[in-house]
N, C-alpha and C positions, 0 to 999 in steps of 0.2 A: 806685694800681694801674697796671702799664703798660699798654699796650694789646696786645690779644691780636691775633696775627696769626694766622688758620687756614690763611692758603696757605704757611708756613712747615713744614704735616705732610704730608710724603713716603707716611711707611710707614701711618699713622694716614687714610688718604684718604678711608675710610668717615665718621669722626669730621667730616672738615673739609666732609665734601658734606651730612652733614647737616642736614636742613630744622629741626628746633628747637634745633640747636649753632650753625647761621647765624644765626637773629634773636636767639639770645642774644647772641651776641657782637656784634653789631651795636646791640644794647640798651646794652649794657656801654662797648663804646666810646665812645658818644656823652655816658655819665656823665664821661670825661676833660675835655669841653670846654662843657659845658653843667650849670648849676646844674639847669636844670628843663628835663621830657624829658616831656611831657605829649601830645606830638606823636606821642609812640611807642604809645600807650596798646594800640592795635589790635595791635601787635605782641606787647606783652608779653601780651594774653592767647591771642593765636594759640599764641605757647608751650606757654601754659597749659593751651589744648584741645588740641593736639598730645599734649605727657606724658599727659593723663587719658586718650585715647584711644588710644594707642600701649603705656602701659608693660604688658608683656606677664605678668610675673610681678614679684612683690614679695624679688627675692631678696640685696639687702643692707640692713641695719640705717643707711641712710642716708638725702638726700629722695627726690623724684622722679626731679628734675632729677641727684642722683648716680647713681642707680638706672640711669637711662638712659645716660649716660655710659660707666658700669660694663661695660654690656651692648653698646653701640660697641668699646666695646676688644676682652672677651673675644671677640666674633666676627669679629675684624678679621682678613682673609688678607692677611698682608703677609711680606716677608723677616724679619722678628722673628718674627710666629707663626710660619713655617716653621722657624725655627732650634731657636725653642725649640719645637717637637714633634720633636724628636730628628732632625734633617737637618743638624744641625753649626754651630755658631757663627762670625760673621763679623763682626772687632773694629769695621768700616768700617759695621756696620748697630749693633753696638752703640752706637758714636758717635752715628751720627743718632739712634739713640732714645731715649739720653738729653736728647739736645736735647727729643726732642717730649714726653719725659714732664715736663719743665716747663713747655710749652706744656698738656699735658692737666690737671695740677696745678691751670694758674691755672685752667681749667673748670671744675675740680671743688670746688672751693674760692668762685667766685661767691659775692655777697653777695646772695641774691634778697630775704632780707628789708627790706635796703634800700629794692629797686626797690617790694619790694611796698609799705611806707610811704609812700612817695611818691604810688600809686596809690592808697592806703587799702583796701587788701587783706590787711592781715595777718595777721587770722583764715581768709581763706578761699583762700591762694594755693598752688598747685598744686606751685608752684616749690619753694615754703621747707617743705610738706607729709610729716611722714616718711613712713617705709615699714618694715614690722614682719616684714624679714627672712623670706620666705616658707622659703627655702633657702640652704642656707652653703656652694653650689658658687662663687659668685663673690664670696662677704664675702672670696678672699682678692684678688680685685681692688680691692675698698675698702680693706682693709689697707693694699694696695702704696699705691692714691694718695693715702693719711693717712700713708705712712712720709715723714719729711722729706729721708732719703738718697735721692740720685738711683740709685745703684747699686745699695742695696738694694732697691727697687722695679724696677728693672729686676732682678733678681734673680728674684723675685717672681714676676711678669710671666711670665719664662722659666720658672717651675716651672707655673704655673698650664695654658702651653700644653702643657706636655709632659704635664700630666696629663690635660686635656682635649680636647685637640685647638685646632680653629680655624675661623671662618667658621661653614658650615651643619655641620661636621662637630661644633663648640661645641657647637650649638643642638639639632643633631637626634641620634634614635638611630637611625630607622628613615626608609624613604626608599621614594620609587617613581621609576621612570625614564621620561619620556616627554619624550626630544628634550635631557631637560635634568634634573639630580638635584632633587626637590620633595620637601622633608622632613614628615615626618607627626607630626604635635601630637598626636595622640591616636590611639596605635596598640592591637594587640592586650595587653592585659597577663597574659597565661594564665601560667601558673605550671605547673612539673610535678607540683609536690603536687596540683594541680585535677584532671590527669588518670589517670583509674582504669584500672587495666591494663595490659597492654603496658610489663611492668617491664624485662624484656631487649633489648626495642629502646630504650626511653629511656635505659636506661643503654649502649648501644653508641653512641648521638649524645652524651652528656653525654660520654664516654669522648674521642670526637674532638675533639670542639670545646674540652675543656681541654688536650687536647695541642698542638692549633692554639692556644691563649689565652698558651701557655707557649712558645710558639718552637719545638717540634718539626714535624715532617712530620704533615701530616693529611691526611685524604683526602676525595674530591669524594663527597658523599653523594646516591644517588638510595633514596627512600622510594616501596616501590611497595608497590598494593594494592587491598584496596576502598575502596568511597567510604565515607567515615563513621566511619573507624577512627581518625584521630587525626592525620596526617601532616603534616598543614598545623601543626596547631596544636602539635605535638610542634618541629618548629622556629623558630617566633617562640615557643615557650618558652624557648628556646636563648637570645634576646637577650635575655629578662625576666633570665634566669639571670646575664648577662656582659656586662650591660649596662654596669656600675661598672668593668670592664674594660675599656673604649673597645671593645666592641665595635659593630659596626650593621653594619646588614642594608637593602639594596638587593633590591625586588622590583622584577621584572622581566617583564614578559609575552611570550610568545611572539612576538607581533606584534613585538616591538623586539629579539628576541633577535641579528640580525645586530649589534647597535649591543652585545656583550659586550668587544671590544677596547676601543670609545672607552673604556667605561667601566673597564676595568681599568687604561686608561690614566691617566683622569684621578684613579683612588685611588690608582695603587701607590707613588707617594710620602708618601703621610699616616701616621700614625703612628697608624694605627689599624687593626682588624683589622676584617675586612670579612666576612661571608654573603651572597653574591649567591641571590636567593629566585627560584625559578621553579615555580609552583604550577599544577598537573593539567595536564601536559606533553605529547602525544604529537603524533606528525607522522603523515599520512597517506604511504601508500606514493608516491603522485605527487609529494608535495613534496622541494625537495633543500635546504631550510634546515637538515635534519641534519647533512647533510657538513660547514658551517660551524661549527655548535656541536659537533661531531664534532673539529673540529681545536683549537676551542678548548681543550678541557677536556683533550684530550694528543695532542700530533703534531702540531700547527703550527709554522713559527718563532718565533714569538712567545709565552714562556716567561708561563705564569701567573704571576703576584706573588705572593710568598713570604705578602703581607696578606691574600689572599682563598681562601678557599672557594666553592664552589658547591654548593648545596641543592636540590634536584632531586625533584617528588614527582609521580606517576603513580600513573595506577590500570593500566598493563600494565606489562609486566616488561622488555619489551623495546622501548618507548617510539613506535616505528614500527608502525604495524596492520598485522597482518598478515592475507591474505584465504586463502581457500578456494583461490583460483586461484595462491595460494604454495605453497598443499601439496600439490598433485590437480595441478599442470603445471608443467613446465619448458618447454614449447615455445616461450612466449613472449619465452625468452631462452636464448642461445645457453650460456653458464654461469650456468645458473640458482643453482644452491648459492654460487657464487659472490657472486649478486648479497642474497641469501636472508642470508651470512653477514655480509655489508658492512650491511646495516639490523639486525641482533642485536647488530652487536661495537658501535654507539652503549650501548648498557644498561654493558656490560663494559668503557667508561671510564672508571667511578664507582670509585674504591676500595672506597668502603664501599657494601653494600647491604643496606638494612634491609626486611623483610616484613611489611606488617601485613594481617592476614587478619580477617575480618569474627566476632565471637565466637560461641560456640555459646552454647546458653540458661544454662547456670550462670553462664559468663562474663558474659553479658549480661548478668543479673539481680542479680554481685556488682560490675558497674560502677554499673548503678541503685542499689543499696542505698549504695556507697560516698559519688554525689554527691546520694541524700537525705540522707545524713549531713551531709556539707557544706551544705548550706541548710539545713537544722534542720527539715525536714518531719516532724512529729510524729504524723503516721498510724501504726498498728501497721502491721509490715514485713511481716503478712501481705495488710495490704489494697494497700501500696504494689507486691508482687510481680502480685497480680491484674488490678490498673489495666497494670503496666508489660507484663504479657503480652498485654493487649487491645491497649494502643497500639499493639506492636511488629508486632501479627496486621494492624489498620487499615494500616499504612504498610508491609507487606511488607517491614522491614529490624529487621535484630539490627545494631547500632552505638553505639560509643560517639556519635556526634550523635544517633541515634535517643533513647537515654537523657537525653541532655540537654537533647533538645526534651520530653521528659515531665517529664524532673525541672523544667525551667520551668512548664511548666503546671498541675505539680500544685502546686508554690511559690505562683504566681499565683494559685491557684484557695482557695487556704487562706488568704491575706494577706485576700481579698476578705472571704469567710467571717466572719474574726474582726475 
């Protein structure tokens, strides 16, 4: 075996900084020049506790130690991932990477059950350990570093990032913004079969968001309304939906909304299509952070990226509060209408605007019956209408969350039961 040199990977830098690809190879090396390596011992299970505590999911049919390798590559942002997520091929980065995928090859190919022999660990080594394929988004990364062609794995390679992306864009679907992109393991997974009612505004977002998925013109969507209707959840249904589409959604809060340039900045090269989320929106009349996200969304210099929308949901319509002292005085300002129509025409830089208004009792009552359907609550639907009209009288709200906080309870209350 020769010996592996890690400062030899450019584009692979993730790979060569890593804390259990450094003691492996360090392990490995010292097999060229020494019969017995008994000195290492502490190392080789540092490894060991490393992999068991780090490999995050089981998603190739290989060991640990490939597993993790696997997962090095696919979220590696380097001038190869970048090429291959569709930003253009450059023969001078191809080159290097064929160099490093013989360098990653001989990684991935290690003989741990050697070393573990030697330890007398062969039943219990973390290293030589399979892994039973949780998901076959990155079995075609094990493919590539079991194909013997160098070209055809680079080949490979470049298809895997063009379909996936790269780095956290790899890993994550969904993200929040604070100072810095923080990807989220376990986001909303709401479905729009889940939610009852409001068929003509879900289907005027499902309507955009596949024209935006397809390369047309889409528009910046603000969801206004009452509370409780569905708004929020109506758009991270949007990612559950087009998620296998590379899509992901960046939420964003108010408090960091100044920081919408960085951030279109640092996506609109990715290859992926992007929902910036900004959820129960409004600015009071004293604040001027409107004017800013004002120019963002249309009429600044600085051109939104053909990759992102904006999701936008409010419970006013016109996003800015407006007071008594807007309607009953102008005195306070010299053009008043003027000033009156500059906080309203924020609302009217949304393309699209969708309504959701709070339901009346039929409505209410054929949402409750629909998501008792869905939990399989097995009360006759004349006792579950009498409970849902008590609930909704206790909490003073007709809504679809209002339904859903019963429909949990009486779920709850029946599992107890039986």
């Amino acid at each position: 075996m020769d010996k592996i040199n890690l400062d030899s990977l450019l584009l692979f830098d993730n790979v060569r900084k890593d804390e259990a690809i450094e003691t492996g190879v360090k392990i490995f090396n010292e097999f060229l020049y020494r019969d017995y390596i008994a000195y290492m011992e502490s190392e080789y299970y540092s490894v060991q506790r490393w992999l068991l505590q780090n490999t995050e999911s089981e998603d190739i049919n290989g060991t640990f130690w490939q597993n993790h390798l696997c997962r090095l590559i696919a979220e590696s942002g380097n001038s190869l991932s970048m090429a291959g997520d569709g930003n253009g091929s450059n023969p001078i980065i191809d080159k290097i990477a064929e160099k490093e995928i013989d360098c990653l090859k001989q990684l991935y190919n290690l003989d741990w059950c050697t070393v573990a022999k030697r330890f007398k660990d062969e039943e219990t080594s973390v290293c030589c350990a399979g892994t039973n394929g949780g998901s076959a988004r990155r079995e075609q990364i094990h493919e590539a570093m079991s194909h013997e062609d160098t070209g055809k794995t680079l080949e490979m390679l470049k298809d895997y990032y063009a379909k996936n992306s790269f780095g956290l864009f790899e890993k994550y679907d969904a993200f929040i913004w604070d100072d810095r992109l923080i990807g989220i393991e376990n986001y909303d997974k709401i479905k729009f079969e889940r939610l009852i009612g409001y068929e003509r505004q879900k289907q005027s977002l499902i309507e955009n968001a596949e024209f935006f998925m397809k390369g047309f013109k889409a528009n910046n969507v603000l969801l206004y309304g009452d509370k409780g209707t569905g708004k929020s959840s109506c758009v991270k249904a949007l990612l559950n939906r087009f998620s296998a589409d590379k899509l992901k959604m960046i939420e964003l809060s108010k408090e960091n909304i100044d920081d919408l340039y960085k951030i279109m900045e640092l996506i609109s090269k990715v290859n992926c299509k992007f929902i910036i989320f900004i959820d129960d929106l409004s600015f009071e009349e004293s604040e001027i952070g409107y004017k800013h996200f004002k120019s963002v969304i249309e009429g600044g210099l600085e051109a939104q990226p053909e990759n992102v929308l904006l999701h936008v949901t409010s419970n006013r319509r016109n996003i800015i509060r407006e007071t008594w002292d807007d309607a009953a005085s102008g005195s306070r300002e010299i053009h008043f209408n003027d000033g009156l129509q500059e906080r309203m025409s924020l609302a009217d830089r949304f393309g699209l605007t969708i309504t959701f208004v709070s339901p009346n009792k039929d409505e209410y009552l054929s949402i409750v019956r629909g998501l008792a359907s869905q939990e399989g609550v097995s009360l006759p639907e004349e006792t579950i209408i009498e409970e849902a009209l008590k609930w909704e009288m206790r909490y003073h709200s007709k809504s679809g969350r209002t339904a859903r906080q019963f429909i949990n309870y009486l779920s709850a209350r029946e599992g107890i039961r039986h």
